[in-house]
N, C-alpha and C positions, 0 to 999 in steps of 0.2 A: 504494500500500500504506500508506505512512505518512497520505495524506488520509484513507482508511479507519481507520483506528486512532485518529485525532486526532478522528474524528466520535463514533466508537463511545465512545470516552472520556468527549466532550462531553456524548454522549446520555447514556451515566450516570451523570457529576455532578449535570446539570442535573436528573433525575429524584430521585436522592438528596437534592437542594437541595429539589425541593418535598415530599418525604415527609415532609421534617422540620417543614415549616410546617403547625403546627394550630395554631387560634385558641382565644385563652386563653376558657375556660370566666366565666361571670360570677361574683360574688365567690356564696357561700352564705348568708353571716347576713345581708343584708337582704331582703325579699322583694322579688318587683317591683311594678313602681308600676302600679296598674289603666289600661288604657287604654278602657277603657267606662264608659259611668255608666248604668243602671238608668232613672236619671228622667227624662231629656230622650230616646233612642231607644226609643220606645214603637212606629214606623209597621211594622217588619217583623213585632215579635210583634202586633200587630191584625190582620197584611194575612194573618196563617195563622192567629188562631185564628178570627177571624169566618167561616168555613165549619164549624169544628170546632161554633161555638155553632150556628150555625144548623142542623146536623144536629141536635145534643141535644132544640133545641126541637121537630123535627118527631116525634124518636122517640117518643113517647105515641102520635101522629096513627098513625103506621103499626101501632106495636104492636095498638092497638086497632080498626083495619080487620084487621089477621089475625087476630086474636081472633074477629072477626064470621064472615070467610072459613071461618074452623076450624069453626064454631058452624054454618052453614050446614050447610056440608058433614055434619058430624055429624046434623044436623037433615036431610039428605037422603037420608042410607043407611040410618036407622030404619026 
């Protein structure tokens, strides 16, 4: 009985002990200090937009083959 009471006891100090530990917040007036720089990591913004560029460059290409398709078709139901 008394080992049970000495646990139960332990178990909620111990619990009470970590509730109370939160970690102090950083100060507010300075900001933080950047951990990237702009001009030396260039390779992952390249390695996604080079698909983005190479679609822009084909859209004219496609536009203007469905433009033809549309014209066709139009030119087929007169």
């Amino acid at each position: 009985m008394k080992a049970s009471l000495f646990r139960t006891a332990c178990l909620v100090l111990s619990l009470m002990g970590l509730a109370a530990c939160k970690p102090e917040p950083p100060p507010t007036d300075e900001p933080p200090e950047p951990q990237a720089t702009a001009a030396g990591n260039t390779e992952l913004r390249d390695a996604i937009q080079k698909p983005i560029d190479q679609a822009k460059a084909v859209e004219d290409t496609v536009q203007e083959a469905a433009d033809k398709n549309s014209a066709a078709i139009d030119a087929a139901s007169q």
